[in-house]
C-alpha positions in Angstrom: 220.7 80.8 15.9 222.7 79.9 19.0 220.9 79.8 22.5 222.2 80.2 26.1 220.3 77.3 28.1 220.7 75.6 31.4 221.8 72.3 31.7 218.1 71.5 32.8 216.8 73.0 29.6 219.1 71.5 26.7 218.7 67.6 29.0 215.6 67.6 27.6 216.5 68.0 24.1 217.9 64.1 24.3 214.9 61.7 23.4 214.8 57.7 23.9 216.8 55.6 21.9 219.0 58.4 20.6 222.6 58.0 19.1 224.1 60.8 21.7 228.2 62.0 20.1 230.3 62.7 23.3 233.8 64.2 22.4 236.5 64.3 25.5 239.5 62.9 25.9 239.3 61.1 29.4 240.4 63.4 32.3 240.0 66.7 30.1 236.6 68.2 28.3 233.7 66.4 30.5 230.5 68.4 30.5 229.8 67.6 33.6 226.8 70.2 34.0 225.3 68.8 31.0 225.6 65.0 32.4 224.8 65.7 35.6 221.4 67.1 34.7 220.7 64.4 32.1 221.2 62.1 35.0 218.6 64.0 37.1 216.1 63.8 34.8 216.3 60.2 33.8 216.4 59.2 37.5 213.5 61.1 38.0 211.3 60.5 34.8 212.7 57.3 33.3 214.0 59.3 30.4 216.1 59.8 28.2 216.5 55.6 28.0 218.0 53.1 26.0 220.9 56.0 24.7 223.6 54.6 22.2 227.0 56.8 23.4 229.7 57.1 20.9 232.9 58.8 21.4 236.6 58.8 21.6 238.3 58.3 25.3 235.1 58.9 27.4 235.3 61.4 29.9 236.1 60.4 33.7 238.7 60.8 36.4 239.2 56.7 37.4 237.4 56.9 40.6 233.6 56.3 41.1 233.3 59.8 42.0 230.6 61.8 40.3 232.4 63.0 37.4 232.6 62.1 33.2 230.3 58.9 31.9 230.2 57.9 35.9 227.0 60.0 35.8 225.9 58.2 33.2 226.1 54.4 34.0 223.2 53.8 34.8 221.1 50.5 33.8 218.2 51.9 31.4 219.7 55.2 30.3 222.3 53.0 28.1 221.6 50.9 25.9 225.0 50.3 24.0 228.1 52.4 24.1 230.9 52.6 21.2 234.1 54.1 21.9 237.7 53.8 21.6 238.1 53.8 25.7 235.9 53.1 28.4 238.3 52.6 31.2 238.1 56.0 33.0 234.9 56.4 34.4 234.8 52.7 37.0 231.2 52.7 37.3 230.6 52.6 33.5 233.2 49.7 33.7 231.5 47.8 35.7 228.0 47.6 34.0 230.2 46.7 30.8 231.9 43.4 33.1 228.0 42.7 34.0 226.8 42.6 30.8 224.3 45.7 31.5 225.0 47.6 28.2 227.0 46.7 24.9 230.1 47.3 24.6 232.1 48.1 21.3 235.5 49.7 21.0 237.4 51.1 18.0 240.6 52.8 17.9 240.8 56.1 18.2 241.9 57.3 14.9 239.2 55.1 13.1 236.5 57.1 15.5 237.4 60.6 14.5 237.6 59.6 10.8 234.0 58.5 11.0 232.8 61.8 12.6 234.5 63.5 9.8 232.8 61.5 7.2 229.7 61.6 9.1 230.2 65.5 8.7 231.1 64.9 4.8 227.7 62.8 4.0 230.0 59.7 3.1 229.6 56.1 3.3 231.9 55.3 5.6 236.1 55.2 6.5 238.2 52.1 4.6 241.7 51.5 6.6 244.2 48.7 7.2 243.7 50.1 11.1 242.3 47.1 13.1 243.4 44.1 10.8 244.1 41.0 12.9 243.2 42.9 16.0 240.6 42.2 18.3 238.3 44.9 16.2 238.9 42.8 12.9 235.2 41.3 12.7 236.9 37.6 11.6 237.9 37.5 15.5 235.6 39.9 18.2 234.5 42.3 15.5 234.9 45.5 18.3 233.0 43.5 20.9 233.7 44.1 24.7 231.8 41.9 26.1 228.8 39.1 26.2 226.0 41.2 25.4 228.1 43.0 22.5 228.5 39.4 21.1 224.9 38.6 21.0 223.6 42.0 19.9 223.8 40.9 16.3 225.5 44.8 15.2 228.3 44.7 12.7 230.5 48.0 12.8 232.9 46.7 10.0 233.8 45.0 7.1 236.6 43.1 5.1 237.0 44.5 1.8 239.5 43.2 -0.7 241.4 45.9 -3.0 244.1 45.0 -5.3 244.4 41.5 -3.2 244.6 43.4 0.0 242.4 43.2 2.9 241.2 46.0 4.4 238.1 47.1 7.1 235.6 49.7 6.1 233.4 50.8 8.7 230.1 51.9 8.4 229.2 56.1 9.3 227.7 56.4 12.7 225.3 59.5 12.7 225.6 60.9 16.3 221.6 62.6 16.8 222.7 64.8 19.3 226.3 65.8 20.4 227.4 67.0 23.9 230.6 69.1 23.4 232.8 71.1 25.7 235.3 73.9 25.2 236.9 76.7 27.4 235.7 79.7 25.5 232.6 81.0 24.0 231.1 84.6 22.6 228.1 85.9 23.0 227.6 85.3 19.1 227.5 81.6 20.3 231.0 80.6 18.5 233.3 78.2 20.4 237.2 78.5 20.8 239.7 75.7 22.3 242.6 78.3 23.1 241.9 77.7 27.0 242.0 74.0 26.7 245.1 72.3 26.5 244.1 70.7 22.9 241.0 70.4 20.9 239.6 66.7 20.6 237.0 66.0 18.1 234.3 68.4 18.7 234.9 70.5 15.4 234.1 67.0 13.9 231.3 65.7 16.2 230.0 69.0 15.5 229.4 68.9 11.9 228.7 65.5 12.1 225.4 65.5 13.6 224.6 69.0 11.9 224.9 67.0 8.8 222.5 64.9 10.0 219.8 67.6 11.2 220.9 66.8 15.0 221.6 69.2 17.9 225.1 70.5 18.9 225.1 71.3 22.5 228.5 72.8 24.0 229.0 73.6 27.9 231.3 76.6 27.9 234.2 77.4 31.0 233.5 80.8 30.2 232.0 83.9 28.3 234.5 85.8 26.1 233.5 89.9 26.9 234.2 90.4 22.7 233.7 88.2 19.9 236.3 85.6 19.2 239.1 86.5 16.9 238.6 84.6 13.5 241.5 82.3 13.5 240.9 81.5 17.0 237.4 79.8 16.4 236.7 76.2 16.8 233.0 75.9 15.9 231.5 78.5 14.1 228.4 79.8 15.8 226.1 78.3 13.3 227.4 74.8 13.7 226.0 75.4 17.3 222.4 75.1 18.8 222.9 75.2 22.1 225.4 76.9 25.0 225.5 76.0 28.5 228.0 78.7 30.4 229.3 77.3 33.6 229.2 80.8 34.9 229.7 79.3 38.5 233.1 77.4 37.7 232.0 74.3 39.1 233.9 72.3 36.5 237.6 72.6 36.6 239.4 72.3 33.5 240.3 69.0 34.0 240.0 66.8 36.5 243.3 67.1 37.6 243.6 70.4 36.7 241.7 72.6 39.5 242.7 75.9 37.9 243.4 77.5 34.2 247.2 76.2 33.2 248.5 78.6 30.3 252.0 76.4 29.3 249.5 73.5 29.0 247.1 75.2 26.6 250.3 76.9 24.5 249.8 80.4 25.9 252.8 80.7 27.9 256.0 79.3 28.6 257.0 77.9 32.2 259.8 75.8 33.2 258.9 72.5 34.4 261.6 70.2 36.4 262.2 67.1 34.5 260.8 63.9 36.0 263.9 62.0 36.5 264.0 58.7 38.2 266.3 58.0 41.0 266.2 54.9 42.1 267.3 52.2 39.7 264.3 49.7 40.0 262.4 47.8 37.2 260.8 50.8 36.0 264.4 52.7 35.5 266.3 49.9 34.0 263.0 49.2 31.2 263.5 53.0 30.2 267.3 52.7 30.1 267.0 49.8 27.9 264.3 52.0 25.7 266.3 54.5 25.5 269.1 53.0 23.8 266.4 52.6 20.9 266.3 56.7 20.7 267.9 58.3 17.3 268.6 62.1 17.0 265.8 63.7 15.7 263.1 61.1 16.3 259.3 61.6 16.5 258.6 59.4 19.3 254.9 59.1 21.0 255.0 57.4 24.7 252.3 55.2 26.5 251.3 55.6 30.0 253.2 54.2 33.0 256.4 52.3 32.4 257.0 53.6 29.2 257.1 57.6 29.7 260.0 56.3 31.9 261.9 56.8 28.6 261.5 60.6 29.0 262.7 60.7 32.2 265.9 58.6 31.6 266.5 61.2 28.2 266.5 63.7 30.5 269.0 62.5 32.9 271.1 61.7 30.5 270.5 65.1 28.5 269.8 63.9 25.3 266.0 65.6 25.4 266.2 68.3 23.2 267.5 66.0 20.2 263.5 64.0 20.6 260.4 65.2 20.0 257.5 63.2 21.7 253.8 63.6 20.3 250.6 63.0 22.2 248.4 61.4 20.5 245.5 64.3 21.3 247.5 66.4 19.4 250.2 68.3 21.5 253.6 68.2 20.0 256.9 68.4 21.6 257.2 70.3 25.9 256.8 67.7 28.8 253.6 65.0 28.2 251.4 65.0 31.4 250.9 61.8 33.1 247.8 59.7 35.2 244.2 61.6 34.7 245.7 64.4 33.1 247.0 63.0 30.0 246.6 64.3 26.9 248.3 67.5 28.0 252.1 68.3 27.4 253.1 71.5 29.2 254.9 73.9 26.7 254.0 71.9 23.2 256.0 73.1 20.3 252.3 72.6 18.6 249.1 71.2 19.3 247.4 69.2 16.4 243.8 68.7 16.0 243.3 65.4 17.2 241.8 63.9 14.0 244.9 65.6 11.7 247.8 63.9 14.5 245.7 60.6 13.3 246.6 60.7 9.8 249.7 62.0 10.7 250.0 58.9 12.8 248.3 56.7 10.2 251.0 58.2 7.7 254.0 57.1 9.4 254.8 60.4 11.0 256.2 58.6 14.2 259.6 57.1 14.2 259.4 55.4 17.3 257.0 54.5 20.0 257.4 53.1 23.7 253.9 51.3 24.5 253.1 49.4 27.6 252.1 45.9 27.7 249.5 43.5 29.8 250.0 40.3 28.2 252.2 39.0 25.6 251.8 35.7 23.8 253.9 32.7 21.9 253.4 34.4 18.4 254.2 38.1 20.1 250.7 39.3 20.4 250.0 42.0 23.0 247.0 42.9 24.8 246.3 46.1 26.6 242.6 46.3 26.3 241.0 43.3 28.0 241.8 41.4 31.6 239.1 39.0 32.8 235.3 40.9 32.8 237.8 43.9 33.1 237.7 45.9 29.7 239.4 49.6 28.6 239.4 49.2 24.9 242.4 50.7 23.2 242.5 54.1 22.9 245.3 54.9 20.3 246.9 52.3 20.5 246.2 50.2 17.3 246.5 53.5 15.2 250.0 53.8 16.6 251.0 50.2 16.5 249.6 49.7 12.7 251.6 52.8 11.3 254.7 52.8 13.1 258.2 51.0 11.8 259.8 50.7 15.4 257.3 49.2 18.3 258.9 48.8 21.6 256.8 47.6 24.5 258.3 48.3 27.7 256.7 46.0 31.0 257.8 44.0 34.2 258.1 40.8 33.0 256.0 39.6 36.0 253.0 41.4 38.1 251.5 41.1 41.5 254.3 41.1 44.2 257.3 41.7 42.1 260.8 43.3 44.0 263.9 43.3 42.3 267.2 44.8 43.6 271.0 45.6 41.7 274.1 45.0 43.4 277.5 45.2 41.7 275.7 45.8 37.7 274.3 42.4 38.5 270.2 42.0 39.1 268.6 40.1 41.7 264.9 38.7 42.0 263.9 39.0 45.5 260.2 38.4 45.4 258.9 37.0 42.1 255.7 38.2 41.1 252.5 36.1 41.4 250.6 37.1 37.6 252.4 35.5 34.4 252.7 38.5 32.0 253.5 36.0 29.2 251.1 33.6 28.1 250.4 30.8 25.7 247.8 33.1 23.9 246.5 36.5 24.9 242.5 36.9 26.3 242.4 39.9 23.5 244.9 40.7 20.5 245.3 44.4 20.3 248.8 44.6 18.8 248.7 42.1 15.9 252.2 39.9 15.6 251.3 38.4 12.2 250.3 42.3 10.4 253.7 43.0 11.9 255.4 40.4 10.5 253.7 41.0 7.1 254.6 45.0 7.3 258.3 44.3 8.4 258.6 46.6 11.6 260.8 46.2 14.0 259.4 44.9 17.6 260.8 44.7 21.2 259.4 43.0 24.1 261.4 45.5 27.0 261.4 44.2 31.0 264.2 44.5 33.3 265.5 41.1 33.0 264.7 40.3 29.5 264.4 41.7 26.2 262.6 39.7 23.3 262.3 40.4 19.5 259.6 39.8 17.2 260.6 37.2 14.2 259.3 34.8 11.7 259.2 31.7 14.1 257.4 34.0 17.2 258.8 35.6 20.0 262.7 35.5 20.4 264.6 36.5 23.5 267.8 38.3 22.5 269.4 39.5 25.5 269.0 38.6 29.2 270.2 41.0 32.2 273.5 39.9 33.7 272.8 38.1 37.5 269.7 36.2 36.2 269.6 32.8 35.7 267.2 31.6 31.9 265.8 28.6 33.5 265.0 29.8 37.0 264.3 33.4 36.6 263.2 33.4 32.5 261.9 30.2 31.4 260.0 29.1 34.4 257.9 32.0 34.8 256.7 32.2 31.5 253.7 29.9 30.5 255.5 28.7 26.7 258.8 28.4 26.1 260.3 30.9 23.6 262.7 30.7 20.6 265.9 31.4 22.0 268.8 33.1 20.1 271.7 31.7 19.3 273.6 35.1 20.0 271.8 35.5 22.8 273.6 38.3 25.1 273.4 39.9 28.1 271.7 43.3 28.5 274.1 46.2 27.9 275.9 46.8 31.3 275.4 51.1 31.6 271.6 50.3 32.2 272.2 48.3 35.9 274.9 51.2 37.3 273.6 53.7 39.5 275.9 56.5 37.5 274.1 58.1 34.1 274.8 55.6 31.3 276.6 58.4 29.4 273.9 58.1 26.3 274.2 59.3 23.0 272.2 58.7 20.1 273.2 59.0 16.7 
């Protein structure tokens, strides 16, 4: 039978050394009333200590305010965290670059498969997600940093079928879960219709109840009747414990100070289309993107540079032939940006995250625009590792291991860089200071050689140069017309790439300040 507690009351349910499930997706769905008092009470007890966390994109707004697994970081209350991303709460990232708690990542997709065969009693999830990647345990097995290294834990596996590798991992039984939704009734059932998508709590859920654990769920608010069948998340006897924010303390998201109905499917508002003006790096990396777009595609878009693609379909009117997935689960309307993402304001649908993940895993996207930190010599790219500085990877090897078109869209330099056009030609006026290609990457997310062996097509996008994956390594196809390839290419790269022999220059529409007059076929 379900129970309305405080936050006080269910903090003490959490014991030493426990395996704790947190489901969130970054800026949206942090209990905050429940962490805040778990905080509390270790501070001022010593316990709960030595806590294992395992999650998907671990709650925070990326500031060291109190918010998400911020409230959490502290030495002695963790003992090791797992999860697909750890880079929005700062002060968590920090005791990870100290070496004050393990760190493992996996991708996203391969976290939410384990919950649900957690909840199913099974051994475990066998995938191709991860091969060759950092998570592969032939190179860092997961690990984020030193003290991951020397733990001595194994999350995974190679296991040969039919002479193909693949990774199983192992279940990981969450003990106790901490879970929050927008909605609950007083029978103590759960709904996700006020949040703007449902992560992985149906999952988490059922995981630990398989396991004889405790489901705790903070709640926005208390629904005055019960829930409508079809409208229930979590059944009420899948849940032990309710915390009501009766208050409102905790916004919705946050970036999201109030209740937002065309994010959460509920009602439809027009939203202005974020369309770049001015033609800087940024603009001319989506222009070039975009002349990757086919009618019809299913197209999911990274953070940053890449959702510059959007932007530029919109001025060019060619939106409403695309249909851009999230990978939380929201499909088709206007993807949300920064802290908020994970939200798309008037979604055509809105998937469970783990089904969008064997959509994903199944090929369902056609296309997808990714960002990119470092790239290498063979055409590795890393997104998830700079210096003692460490994120994991999110989504991102789900959707790079399952989709036949790859395009990563960066500056081809960081740190300092400022570029100008003048008559269709682009000029380098302040090179910047970081290398962006390198001889080897510090952490292989994307996997160049499991490309190769699957046959997808892969770009390398900046605004002065444009590279293809091949056999031999990284190619440069197509330079933009004003640079020069040994002053402005070459020398600001730390190898020295193949180099086509029909190489071209960049199509001409992408440096004019007029549309480009796109259409895709």
């Amino acid at each position: 039978m379900t129970r309305f507690a405080s936050a006080e009351d269910v903090s003490s349910l959490i014991q030493d050394n426990c395996v704790l499930g947190i489901s969130c997706f970054g800026g949206w769905l942090g209990a905050d009333l429940v962490f805040s008092a778990l905080r509390d009470r270790f501070l001022a007890t010593g316990s709960p200590s030595q806590l294992t966390v395992f999650g998907g994109i671990l709650p925070g707004d990326l500031t060291d305010l109190d918010h998400g697994m911020n409230m959490l970081a502290i030495p002695g209350l963790l003992r090791r965290v797992i999860a697909a991303h750890v880079g929005m709460p700062p002060r968590l990232g920090r005791m990870i670059s100290e070496n004050r708690v393990e760190a493992f990542s996996l991708p996203l997709g391969v976290v939410t498969n384990l919950l649900h065969a957690a909840a199913g009693r099974k051994p475990g999830v066998l995938t191709h997600v991860g091969l060759g990647t950092f998570v592969d345990p032939r190179i860092e097995g997961g690990a984020l940093n030193e003290s991951a290294l020397q733990s001595g834990l194994r999350l995974n596996s190679v296991v040969s079928l039919e002479d193909r590798d693949y990774l199983f991992y192992p279940v990981i039984r969450p003990q106790v879960c901490i879970l929050r939704a927008g909605l609950a009734d007083r029978n103590g059932s759960i709904s996700a219709m006020r949040d703007p998508f449902a992560a992985d709590q149906l999952e988490m859920a059922l995981a630990v109840k398989a396991g004889g654990g405790t489901v705790i769920v903070q709640a926005d608010a208390l629904a005055e009747s019960n829930l409508p069948p079809r409208e229930v998340l979590l059944h009420s006897s899948s849940v032990d414990y309710i915390v009501v924010d009766s208050e409102h303390r905790c916004p919705p998201g946050y970036d999201c100070p109030e209740y937002r109905p065309e994010l959460c499917g509920t009602a439809f508002l027009p939203q202005r289309s974020a369309v770049l003006s001015a033609l800087g790096s940024r603009k001319i990396c989506g222009r070039r993107g975009a002349l990757e777009l086919r009618k019809g595609s299913v197209i999911n878009l990274g953070i940053g540079i890449p959702d510059t693609v959007a932007a530029v379909a919109a001025e060019e009117g060619v939106s409403s032939e695309l249909l851009l997935s999230v990978e939380s689960g929201p499909l088709g309307g206007v993807p949300a940006g920064g802290v908020a993402f994970g939200a798309s304001a008037n979604p055509e649908a809105v998937y469970r995250l783990s089904d969008n993940f064997d959509f994903y895993d199944g090929g369902g996207l056609d296309i997808a625009f990714l960002g990119a930190g470092e790239i290498d010599e063979r055409g590795n790219v890393n997104v998830s590792k700079f210096g003692t500085r460490t994120t994991g990877p999110g989504g991102f090897i789900n959707i790079v291991q399952s989709t036949d078109t790859i395009c990563f869209l960066c500056t081809f330099t960081a740190g300092g860089l400022k570029t100008a056009v003048t008559d269709h030609q682009l000029r380098i006026l302040s090179e910047g200071r970081e290398h962006k290609f390198k001889k080897q990457v510090q952490q292989i997310t994307f996997s160049a050689d499991y490309a190769r062996k699957k046959g997808q097509k892969v770009l390398y996008i900046t605004e002065r140069a444009v590279f293809r994956l091949e056999d031999r390594g990284l190619t440069l196809i197509e330079i933009a017309p004003g640079v020069d390839l040994e002053q402005d290419i070459l020398r600001s790269m730390d190898f020295e790439p193949i180099i086509s022999p029909e190489l071209k220059l960049m199509d001409r529409r992408i440096f004019s300040e007029e549309p480009m007059g796109l259409q895709i076929g």
